[in-house]
Structure formats: structure tokens, C-alpha cells
C-alpha positions in Angstrom: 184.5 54.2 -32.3 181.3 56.4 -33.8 183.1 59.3 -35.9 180.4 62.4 -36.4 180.9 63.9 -39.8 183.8 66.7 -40.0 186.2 63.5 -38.2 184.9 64.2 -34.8 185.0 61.6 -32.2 181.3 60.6 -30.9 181.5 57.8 -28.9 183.5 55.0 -28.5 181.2 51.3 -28.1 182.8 49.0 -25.2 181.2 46.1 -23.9 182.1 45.5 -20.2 181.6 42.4 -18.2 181.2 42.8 -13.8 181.2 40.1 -11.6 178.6 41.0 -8.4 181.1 40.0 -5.6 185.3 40.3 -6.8 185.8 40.6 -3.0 185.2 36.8 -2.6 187.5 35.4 -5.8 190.2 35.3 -3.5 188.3 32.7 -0.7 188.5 28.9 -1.1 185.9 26.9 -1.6 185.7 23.0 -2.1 182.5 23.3 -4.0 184.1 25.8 -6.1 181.3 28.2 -5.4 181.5 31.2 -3.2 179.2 33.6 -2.0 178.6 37.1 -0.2 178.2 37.6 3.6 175.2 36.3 4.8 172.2 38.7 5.2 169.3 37.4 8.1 165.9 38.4 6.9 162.1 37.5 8.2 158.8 39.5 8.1 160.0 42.4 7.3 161.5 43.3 4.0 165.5 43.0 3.7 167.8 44.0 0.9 170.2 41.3 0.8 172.2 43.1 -1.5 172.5 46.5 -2.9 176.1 46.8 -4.6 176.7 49.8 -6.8 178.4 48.4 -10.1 180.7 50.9 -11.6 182.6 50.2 -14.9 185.2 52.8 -13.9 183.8 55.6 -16.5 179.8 56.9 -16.9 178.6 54.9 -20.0 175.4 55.4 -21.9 173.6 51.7 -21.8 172.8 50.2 -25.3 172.2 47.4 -23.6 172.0 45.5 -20.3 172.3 41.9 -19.7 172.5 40.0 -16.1 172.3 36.4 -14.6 172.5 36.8 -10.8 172.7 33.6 -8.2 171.1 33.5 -5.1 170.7 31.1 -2.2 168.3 31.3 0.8 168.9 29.1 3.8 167.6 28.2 7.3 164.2 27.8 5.8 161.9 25.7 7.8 158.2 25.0 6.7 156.8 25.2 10.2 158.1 28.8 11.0 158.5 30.1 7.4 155.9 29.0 5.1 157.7 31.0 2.2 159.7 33.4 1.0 159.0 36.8 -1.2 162.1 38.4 -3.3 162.7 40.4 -6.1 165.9 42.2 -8.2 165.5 45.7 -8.7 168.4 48.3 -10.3 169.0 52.2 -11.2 171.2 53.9 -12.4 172.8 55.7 -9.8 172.9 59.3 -9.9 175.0 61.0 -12.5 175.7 64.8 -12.7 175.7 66.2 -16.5 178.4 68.4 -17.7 176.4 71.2 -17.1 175.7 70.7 -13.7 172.2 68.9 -14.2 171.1 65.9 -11.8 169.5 62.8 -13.3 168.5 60.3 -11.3 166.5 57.1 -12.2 163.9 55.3 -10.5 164.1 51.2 -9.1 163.2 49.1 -11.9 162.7 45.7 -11.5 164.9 43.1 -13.4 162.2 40.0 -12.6 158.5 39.9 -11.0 158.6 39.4 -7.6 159.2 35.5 -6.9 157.2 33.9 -4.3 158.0 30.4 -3.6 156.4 28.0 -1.1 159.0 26.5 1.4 157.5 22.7 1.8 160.2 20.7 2.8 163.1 23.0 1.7 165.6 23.8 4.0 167.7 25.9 1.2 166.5 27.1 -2.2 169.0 28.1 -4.9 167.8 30.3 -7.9 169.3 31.9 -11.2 167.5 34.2 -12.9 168.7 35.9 -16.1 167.6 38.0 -19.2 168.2 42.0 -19.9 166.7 44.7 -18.7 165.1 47.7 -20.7 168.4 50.2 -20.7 165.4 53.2 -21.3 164.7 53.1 -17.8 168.3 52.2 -16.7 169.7 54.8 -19.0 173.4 54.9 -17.9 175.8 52.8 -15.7 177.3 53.5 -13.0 174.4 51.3 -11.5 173.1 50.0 -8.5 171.6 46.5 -8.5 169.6 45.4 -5.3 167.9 41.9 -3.8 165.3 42.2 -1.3 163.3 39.0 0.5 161.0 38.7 2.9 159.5 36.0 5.2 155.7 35.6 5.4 155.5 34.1 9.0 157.9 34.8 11.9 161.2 33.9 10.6 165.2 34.4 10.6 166.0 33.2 7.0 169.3 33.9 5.6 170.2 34.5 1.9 173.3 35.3 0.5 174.6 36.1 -3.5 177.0 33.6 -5.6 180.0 34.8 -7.1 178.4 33.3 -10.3 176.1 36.5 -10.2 177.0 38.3 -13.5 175.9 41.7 -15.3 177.1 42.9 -18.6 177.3 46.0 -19.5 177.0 47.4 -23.6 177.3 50.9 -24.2 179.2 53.9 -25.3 181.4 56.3 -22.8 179.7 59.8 -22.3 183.1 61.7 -23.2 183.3 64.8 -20.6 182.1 62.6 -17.7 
């Protein structure tokens, strides 16, 4: 806990941890890994996943830390060629105490990936790091995947539950 001079409480520091998808912990698997519903994308962008992550108070980010799991499937050279995605988040919106609305814009959390099909028929990837919490300036937050197909295609992708974020900050008291 930050104490102002004069003994006043300022802030109080919490680190909290969110796993992308709870809603599948409770599903079997015999590989041990487990995934979101399946999302069917082709030449036309997609969001595979937008999922609002809320630590259950409005936090001020110090800082913002992720490693998220995806896996694209039904991938076939001759009708896909390859694949275009990217991770994006925002805070979502968040009304002051006095009434004010801020909202952020999508930042991305990677480049945009482009990756040549060839032979694959599924294609696994884990990207990590930590974003810049100026431009993703309080949680709740919204994280998002979108893909695309460059030829005529019906790929699928879907999110493991090994997707993490991690979330440093201090609660905004009053919110």
C-alpha cells in the first residue's frame, strides 16, 4: 500500500494473474491441453477472439505482461497458401468519478504474423512479451485475435487455455 503524506491511503499495488479461457478448466483433455470454441475464418478478416479481461476492480496498469496460445487448423496449401493474424488489446472503456469517458484505442501486442502454409495442415504459436501500459492505461481490458486467409479458404483457429496475461497495477479507489 502507497500512503500520501498526512497517512492518507493512495493506492494499494496488486499483481493479478488471468487465464484467457476459465470456461474450459473444467473439460477433459488427454493431451492435457484445452482450447476455446472453434472460430472458421478465410479471406476476410476474423476475430477469433475478443474476450474482455476484468480483474474484478478498475486498476491503473504499471505494467502488462501476456503469453497467449494459438492454433490454426484445416490448413491446406492448395486452397490456403497462408495465413495473416495479429493480437491487439484496449482498455475498455472506463467512466471517471466525475463522469468523464476515456476510452483507448487497439494497440497491437505483436506485428502482424504472416506465415506461409507449405505442407502444414495445423500451425501452433506462442507469442509473449509486455505491452506499453501508456497506451493500455487501465484494465478492465479487452484483448482480441484476428486471421485471415489469403486465398479462398475455411481455416479454423482456436485459443489454448495456456493463453495467459498478467496484470501489475494499483486499484483506482472510487471506481
Amino acid at each position: 500500500m502507497r500512503i500520501k503524506p498526512g497517512g492518507v491511503r493512495a493506492s494499494i499495488e496488486l499483481e493479478k494473474d488471468i487465464v484467457m479461457h476459465p470456461s474450459v478448466a473444467d473439460l477433459g483433455a488427454t493431451d492435457g491441453i484445452q482450447y476455446s470454441s472453434i472460430a472458421t475464418f478465410g479471406t476476410t478478416a476474423v476475430q477469433i477472439l475478443s474476450e474482455r479481461l476484468d480483474p474484478g476492480f478498475t486498476m491503473k496498469l504499471r505494467k502488462l505482461e501476456f503469453g497467449l496460445a494459438q492454433r490454426f487448423t484445416a490448413l491446406n496449401a492448395a486452397s490456403v497458401a497462408s495465413i495473416m493474424y495479429h493480437w491487439q488489446a484496449q482498455s475498455d472503456d472506463y467512466v471517471t468519478p466525475d463522469g468523464t469517458l476515456l476510452s483507448t484505442s487497439l494497440i497491437p501486442l505483436c506485428a502482424t504474423i504472416s506465415k506461409g502454409i507449405g505442407t502444414l495442415l495445423t500451425s501452433d504459436d506462442v507469442l509473449s512479451g509486455r505491452a506499453i501500459v501508456g497506451s493500455i492505461p487501465f484494465a478492465p481490458l479487452r484483448i482480441i485475435l484476428t486471421a485471415i486467409g489469403i486465398r479462398a479458404a475455411a481455416c479454423q483457429g482456436k485459443i489454448s487455455n495456456a493463453s495467459y496475461v498478467r496484470m501489475v497495477g494499483a486499484i483506482i479507489p472510487g471506481a
